[in-house]
N, C-alpha and C positions, 0 to 999 in steps of 0.2 A: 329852398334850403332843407324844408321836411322832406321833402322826395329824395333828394341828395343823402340825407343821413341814413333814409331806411333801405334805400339800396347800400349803403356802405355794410349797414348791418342786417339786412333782408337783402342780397342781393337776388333781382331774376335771372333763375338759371334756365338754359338750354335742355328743355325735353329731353333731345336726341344726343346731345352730346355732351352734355354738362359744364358746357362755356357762358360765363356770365352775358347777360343779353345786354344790351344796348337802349338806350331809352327809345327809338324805332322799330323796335324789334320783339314783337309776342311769340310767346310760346317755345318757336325754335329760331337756335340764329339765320343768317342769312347764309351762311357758306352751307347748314344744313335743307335749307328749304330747296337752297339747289341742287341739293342732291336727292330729295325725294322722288323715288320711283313713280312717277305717276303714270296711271295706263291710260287714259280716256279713253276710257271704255263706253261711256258716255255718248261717243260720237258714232261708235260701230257694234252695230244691232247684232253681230257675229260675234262681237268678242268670247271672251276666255272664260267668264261667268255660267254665260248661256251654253257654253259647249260642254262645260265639265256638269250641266244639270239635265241635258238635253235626254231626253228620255224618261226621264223622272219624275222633274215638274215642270210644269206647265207655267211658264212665267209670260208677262207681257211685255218688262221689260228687267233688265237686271246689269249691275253696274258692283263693281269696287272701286276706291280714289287710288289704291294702292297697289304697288307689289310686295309682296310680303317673302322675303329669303332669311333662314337661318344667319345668325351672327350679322345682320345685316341693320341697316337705320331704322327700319320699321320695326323689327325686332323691339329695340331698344326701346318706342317709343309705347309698342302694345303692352312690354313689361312693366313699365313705369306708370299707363295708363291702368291697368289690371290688378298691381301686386303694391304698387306705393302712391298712392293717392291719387294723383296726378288727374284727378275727373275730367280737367280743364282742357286735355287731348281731346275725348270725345266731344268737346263743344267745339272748338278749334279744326280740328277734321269735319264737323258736320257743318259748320259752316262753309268751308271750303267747299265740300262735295255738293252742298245746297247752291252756291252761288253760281255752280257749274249747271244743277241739274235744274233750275227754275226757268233757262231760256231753252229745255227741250222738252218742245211740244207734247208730247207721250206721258211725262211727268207731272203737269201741270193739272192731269185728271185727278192725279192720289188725293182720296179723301182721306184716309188714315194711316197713319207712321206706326207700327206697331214693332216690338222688339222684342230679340230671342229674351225671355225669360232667367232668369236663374234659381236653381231651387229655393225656398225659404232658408234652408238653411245657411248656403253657401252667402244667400244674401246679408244676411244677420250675421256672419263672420265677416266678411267684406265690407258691410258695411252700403255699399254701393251698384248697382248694375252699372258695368262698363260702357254700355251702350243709350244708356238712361239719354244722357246728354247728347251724345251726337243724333240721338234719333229727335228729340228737339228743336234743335239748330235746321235736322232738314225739313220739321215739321213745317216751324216758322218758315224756312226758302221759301216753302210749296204753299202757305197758308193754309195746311189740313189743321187735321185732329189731332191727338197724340194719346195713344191708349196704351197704360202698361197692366191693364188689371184683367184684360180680354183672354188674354193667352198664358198660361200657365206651367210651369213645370213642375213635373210630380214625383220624378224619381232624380234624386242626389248623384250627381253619377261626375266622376272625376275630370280634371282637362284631360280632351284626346288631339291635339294637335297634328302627332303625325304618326297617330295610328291608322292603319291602314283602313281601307272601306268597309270590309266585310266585318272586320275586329267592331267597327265603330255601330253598325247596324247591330250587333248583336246588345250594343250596351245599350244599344239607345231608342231600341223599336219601341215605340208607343211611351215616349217621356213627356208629352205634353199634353193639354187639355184646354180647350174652349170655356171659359167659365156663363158667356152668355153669346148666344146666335145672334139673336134679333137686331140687335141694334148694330151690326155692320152686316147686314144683309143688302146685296147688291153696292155695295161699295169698294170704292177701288181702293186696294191695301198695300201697302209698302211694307213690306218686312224687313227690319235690318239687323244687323248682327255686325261685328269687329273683324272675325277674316273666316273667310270661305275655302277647307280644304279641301275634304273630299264632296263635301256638300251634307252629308248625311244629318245634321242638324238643321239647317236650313229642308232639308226632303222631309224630314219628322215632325216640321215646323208647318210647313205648306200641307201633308197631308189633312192634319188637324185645320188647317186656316177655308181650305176647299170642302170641306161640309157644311159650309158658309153656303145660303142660297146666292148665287147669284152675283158672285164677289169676283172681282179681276183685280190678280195677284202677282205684283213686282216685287226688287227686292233690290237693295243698296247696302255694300258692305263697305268698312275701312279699308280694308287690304284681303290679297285671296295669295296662297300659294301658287309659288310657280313652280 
């Protein structure tokens, strides 16, 4: 009967679509789960991740759960996880994409989950890194580490979503920082981030991560541009 009242008066709403959920039903409904884009990317060492980095960085392995289109389901779901609390997508997503990536072999090496940063300040208005949580959930999948204090951002610099490549290189050469080597030398690193456009934060990310002695460096997003 308590559960009953506080969904009448707390009802759980639909991430994606803002339909009251169902007592079987986390996070998004079921009409929305079947519509998520998913790429499994996961299964093919070619995908769309490694092509649009390829020349760049040097990955081992690399993966998103999502496709990510304008005015689209993801859209609404990275909004919601970003701009209005919604933490509980990046655990939700990272669970998912972890219960995918723990039965493939290549993955099962990552000793540490590390995540894109956010500047202090941005963090301290938000409140929150978006990605805090889902790089958790795959921490646990994989049974690594989970470091957010390794990798750092030093320069405040706006959302670039779908600003172009060269725009984005110019804001953002040299935004992050190593705060200590030693203790992820020779370890294999997971870097994750929420979507992958042009790559150039995830490329700004790895350059800083590969002065690492001796590190092998993967990378798992929520969703990437198509």
């Amino acid at each position: 009967m308590i559960k009953n009242l506080l969904n009448l008066f707390f009802p759980k709403i639909c991430s994606a679509c803002n339909s009251q959920l169902s007592d079987n039903e986390i996070q998004i409904c079921t009409n929305c789960r079947y519509e998520l884009p998913l790429t499994n990317f996961h299964d093919d060492p070619e995908n769309m991740v490694h092509k649009r980095l390829y020349g760049r960085v040097q990955l081992e392995q690399a993966t998103a759960l999502l496709h990510f289109s304008k005015k689209g389901i993801v859209q609404g779901l990275m909004h919601n996880l970003k701009y209005r609390g919604q933490e509980s997508i990046g655990q939700f997503l990272g669970e998912w994409l972890g219960e995918e990536l723990k039965h493939v072999e290549a993955y099962k090496a990552v000793d540490v989950v590390i995540p894109v940063p956010l500047h202090k300040a941005k963090l301290k208005s938000r409140g929150y890194n978006q990605v805090d949580k889902f790089g958790i959930a795959l921490a646990n999948a994989l049974e690594a580490d989970y470091n957010a204090s390794v990798l750092v951002k030093t320069t405040n610099t706006k959302t670039q979503v779908f600003k172009d490549r060269i725009k984005r290189q110019e804001h953002q050469s040299s935004n992050f920082k190593i705060v200590d080597y030693s203790i992820l030398e020779h370890k294999h690193l997971l870097l994750v981030d929420d979507i992958v456009t042009t790559g150039a934060t995830v490329e700004d990310c790895a350059n800083q991560l590969r002065r690492i002695k001796g590190i092998t460096l993967s990378l798992a997003t929520m969703a990437i541009t198509d």
